[in-house]
Backbone as JSON Lines, residues from 0, in Angstrom:
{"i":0,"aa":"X","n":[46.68,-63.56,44.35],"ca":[47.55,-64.68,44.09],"c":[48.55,-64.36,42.98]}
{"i":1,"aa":"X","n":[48.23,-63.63,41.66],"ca":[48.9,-63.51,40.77],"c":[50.03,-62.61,41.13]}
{"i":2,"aa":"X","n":[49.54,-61.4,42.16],"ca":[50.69,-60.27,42.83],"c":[51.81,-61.26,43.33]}
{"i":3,"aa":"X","n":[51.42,-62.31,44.47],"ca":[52.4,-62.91,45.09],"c":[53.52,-63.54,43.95]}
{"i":4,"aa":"X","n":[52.84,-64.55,42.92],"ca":[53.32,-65.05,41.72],"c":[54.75,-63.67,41.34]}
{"i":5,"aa":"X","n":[53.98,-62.68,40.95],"ca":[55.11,-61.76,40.31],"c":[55.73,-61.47,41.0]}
{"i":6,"aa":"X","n":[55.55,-60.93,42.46],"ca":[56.64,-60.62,43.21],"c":[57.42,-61.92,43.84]}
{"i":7,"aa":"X","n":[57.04,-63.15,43.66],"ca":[58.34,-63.88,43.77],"c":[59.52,-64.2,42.45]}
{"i":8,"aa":"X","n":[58.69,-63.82,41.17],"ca":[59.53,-63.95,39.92],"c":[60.68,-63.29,40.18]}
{"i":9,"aa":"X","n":[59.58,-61.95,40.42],"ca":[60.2,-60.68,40.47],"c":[61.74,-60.67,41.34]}
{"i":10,"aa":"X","n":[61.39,-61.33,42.85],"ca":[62.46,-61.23,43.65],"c":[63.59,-62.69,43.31]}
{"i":11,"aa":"X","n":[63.47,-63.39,42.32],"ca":[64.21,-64.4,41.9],"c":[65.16,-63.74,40.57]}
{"i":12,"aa":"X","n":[64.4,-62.77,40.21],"ca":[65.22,-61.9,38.94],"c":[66.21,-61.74,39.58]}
{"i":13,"aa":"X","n":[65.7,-60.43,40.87],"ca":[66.74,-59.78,41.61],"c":[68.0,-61.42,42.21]}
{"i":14,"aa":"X","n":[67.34,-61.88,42.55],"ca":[68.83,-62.77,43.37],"c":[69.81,-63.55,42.44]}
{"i":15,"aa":"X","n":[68.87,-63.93,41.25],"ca":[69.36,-64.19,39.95],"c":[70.72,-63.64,39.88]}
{"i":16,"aa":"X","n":[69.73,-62.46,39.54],"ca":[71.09,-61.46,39.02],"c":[72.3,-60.73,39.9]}
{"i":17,"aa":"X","n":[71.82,-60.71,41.3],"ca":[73.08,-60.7,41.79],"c":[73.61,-61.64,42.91]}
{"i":18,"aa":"X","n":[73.27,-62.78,42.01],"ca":[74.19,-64.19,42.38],"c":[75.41,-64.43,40.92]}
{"i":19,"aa":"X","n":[74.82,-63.88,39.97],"ca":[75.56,-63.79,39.02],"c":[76.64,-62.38,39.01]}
{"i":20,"aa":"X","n":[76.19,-61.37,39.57],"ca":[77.1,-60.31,39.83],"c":[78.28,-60.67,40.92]}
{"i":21,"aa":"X","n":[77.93,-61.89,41.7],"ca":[78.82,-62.31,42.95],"c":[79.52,-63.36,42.55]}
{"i":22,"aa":"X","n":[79.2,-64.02,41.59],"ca":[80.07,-65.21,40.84],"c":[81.17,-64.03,40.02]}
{"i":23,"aa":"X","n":[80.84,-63.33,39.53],"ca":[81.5,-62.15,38.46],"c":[82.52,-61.98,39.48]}
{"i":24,"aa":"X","n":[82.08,-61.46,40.36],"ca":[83.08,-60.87,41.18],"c":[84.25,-61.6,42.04]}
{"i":25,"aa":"X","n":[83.91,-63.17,42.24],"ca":[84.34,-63.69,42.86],"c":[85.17,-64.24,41.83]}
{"i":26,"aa":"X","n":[85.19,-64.3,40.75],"ca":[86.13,-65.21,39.68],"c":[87.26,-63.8,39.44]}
{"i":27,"aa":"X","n":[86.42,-62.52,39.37],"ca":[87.77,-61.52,39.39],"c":[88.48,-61.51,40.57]}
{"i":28,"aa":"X","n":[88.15,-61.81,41.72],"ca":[89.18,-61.69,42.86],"c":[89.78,-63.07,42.87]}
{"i":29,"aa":"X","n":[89.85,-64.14,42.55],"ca":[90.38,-65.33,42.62],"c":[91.59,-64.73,41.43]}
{"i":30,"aa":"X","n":[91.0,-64.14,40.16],"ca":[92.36,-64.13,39.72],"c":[93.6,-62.99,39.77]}
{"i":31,"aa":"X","n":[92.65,-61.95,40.65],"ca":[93.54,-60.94,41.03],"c":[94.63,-61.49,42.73]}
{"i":32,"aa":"X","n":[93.76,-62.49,42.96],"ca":[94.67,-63.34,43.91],"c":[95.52,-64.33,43.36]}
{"i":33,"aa":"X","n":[95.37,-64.51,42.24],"ca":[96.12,-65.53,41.69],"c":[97.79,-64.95,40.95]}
{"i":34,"aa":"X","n":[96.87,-63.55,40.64],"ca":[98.34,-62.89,40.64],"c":[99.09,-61.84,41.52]}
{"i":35,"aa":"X","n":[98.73,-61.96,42.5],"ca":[99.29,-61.48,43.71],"c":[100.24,-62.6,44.07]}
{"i":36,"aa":"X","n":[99.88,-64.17,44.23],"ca":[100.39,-65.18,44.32],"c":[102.24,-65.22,43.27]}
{"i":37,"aa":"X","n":[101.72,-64.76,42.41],"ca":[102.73,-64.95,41.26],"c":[103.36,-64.19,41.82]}
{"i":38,"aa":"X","n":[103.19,-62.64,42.09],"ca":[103.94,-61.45,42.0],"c":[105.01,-61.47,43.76]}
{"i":39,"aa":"X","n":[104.28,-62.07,44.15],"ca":[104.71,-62.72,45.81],"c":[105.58,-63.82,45.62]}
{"i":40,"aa":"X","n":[105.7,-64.51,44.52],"ca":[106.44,-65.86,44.49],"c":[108.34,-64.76,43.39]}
{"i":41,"aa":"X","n":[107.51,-64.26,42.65],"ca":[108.43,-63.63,42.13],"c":[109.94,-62.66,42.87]}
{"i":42,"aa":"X","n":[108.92,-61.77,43.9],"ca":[109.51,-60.84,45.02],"c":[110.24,-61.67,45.75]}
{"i":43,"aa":"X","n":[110.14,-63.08,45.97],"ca":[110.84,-63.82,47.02],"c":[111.64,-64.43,46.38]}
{"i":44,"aa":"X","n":[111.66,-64.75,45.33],"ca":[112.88,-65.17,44.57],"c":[114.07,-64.13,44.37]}
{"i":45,"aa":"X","n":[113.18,-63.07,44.31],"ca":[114.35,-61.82,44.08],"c":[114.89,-61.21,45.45]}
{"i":46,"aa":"X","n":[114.3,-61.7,46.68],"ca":[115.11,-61.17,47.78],"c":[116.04,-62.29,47.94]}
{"i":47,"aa":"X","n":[115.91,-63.38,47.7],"ca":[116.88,-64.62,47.68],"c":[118.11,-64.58,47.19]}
{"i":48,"aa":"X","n":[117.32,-63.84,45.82],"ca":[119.0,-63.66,44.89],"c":[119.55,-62.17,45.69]}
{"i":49,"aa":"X","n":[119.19,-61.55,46.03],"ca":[119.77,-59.79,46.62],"c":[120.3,-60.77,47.76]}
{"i":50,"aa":"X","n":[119.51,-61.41,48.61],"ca":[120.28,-61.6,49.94],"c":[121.79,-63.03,49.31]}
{"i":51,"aa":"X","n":[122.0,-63.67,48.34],"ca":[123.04,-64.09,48.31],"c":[124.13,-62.98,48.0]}
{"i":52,"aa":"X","n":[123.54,-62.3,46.88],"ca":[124.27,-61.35,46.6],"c":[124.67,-60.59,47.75]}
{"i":53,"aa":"X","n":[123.9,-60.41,48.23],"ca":[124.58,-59.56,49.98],"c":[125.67,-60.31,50.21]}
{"i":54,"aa":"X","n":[125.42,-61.51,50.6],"ca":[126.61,-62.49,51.34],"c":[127.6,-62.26,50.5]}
{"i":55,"aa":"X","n":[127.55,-62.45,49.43],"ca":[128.88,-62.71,48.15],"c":[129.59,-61.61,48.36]}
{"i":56,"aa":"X","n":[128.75,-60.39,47.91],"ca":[129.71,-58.5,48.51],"c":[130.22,-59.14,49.67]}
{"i":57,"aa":"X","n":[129.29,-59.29,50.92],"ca":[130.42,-59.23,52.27],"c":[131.51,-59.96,51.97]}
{"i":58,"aa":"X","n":[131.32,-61.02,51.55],"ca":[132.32,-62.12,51.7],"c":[133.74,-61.77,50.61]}
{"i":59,"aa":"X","n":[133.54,-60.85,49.27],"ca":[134.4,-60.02,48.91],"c":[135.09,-59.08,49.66]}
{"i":60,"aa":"X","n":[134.61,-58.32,50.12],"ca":[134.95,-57.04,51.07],"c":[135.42,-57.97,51.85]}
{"i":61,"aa":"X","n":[135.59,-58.95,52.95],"ca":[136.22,-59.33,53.94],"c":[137.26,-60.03,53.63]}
{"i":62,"aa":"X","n":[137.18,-60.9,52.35],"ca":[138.53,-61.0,51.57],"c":[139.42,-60.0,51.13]}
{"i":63,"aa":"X","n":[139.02,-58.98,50.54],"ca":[139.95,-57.71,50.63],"c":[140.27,-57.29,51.78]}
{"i":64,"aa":"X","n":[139.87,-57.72,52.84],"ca":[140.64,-56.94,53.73],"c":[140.57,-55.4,54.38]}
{"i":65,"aa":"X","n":[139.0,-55.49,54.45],"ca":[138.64,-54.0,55.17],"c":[138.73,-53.89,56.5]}
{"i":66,"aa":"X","n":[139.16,-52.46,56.51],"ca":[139.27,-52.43,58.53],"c":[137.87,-53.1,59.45]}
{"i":67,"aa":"X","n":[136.74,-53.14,58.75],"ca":[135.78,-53.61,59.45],"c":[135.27,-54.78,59.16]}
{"i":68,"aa":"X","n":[135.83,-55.44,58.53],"ca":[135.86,-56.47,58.33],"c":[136.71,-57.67,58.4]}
{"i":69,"aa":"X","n":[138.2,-57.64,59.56],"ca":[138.64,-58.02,59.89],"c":[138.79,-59.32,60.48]}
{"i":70,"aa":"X","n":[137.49,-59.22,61.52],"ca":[137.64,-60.47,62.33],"c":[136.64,-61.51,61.13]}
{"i":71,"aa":"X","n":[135.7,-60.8,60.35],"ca":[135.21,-61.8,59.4],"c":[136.08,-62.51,58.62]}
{"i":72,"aa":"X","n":[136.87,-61.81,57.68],"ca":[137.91,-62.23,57.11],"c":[139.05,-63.39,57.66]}
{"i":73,"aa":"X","n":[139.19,-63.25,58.88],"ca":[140.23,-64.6,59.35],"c":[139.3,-65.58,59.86]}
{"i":74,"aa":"X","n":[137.8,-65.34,59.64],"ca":[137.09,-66.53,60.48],"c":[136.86,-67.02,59.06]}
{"i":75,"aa":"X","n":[136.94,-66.42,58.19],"ca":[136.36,-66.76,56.85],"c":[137.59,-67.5,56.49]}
{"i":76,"aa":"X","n":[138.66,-67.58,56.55],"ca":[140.19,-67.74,55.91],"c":[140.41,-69.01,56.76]}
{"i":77,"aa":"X","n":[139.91,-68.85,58.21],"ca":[139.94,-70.51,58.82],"c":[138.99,-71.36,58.48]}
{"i":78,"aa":"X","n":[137.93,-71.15,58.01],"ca":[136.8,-72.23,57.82],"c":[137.3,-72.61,56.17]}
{"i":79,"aa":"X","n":[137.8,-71.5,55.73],"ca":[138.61,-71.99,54.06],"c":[139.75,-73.6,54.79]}
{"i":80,"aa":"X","n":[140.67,-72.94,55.46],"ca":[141.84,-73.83,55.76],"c":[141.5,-74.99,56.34]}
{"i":81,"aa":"X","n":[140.21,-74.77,57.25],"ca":[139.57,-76.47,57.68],"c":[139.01,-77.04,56.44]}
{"i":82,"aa":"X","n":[138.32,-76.63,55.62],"ca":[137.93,-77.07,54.67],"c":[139.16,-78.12,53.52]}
{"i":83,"aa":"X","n":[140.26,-77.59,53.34],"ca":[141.27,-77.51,52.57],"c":[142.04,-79.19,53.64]}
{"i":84,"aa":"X","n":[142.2,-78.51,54.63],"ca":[142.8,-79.76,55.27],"c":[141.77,-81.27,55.6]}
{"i":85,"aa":"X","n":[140.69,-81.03,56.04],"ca":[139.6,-81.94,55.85],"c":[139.45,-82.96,54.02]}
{"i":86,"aa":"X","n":[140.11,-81.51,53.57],"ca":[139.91,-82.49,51.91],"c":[141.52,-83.44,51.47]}
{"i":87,"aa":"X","n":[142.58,-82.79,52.21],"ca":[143.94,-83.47,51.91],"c":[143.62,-84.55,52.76]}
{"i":88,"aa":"X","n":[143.21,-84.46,54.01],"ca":[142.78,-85.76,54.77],"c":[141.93,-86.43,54.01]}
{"i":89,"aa":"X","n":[141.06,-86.6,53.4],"ca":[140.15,-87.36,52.84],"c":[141.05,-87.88,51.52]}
{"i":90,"aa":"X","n":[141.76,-87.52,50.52],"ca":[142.78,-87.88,49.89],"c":[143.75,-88.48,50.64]}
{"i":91,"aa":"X","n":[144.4,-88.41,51.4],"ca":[145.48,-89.21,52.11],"c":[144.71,-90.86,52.43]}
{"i":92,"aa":"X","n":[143.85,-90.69,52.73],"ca":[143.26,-91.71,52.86],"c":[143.3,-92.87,51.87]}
């Protein structure tokens, strides 16, 4: 009876202790996920700003007036001029 006694102590040490090694571990991956989270929120802010910045370059370059950028440039130069006349219309008013 006393064997059984120790070997259930015994095997409560063991789960004890690695229920506490699995809490350990689980609070380090929550916060190594927590900053993955950050570092993922960060990266997407910064492709946001690169991809306006993309647009802004094109939209320079097609205002200057590059050979390949031609047909952008007058679609860009008419949506300016609807814009422009849409706003004298709204003043005339």
């Amino acid at each position: 009876m006393t064997e059984i006694i120790q070997s259930l102590e015994s095997n409560l040490v063991k789960l004890f202790s690695k229920l506490q090694r699995l809490e350990n571990e689980n609070q380090m991956l929550k916060q190594e996920l927590e900053i993955s989270k950050e570092k993922s929120n960060k990266q997407e802010l910064e492709i946001q700003t690169l991809t306006k910045d993309l647009e802004t370059l094109k939209l320079a370059n097609a205002l200057l007036g590059s050979d390949e950028n031609k047909r952008e440039t007058k679609l860009k130069i008419n949506s300016l001029i609807r814009e422009i006349d849409y706003c004298i219309a709204q003043l005339s008013e």
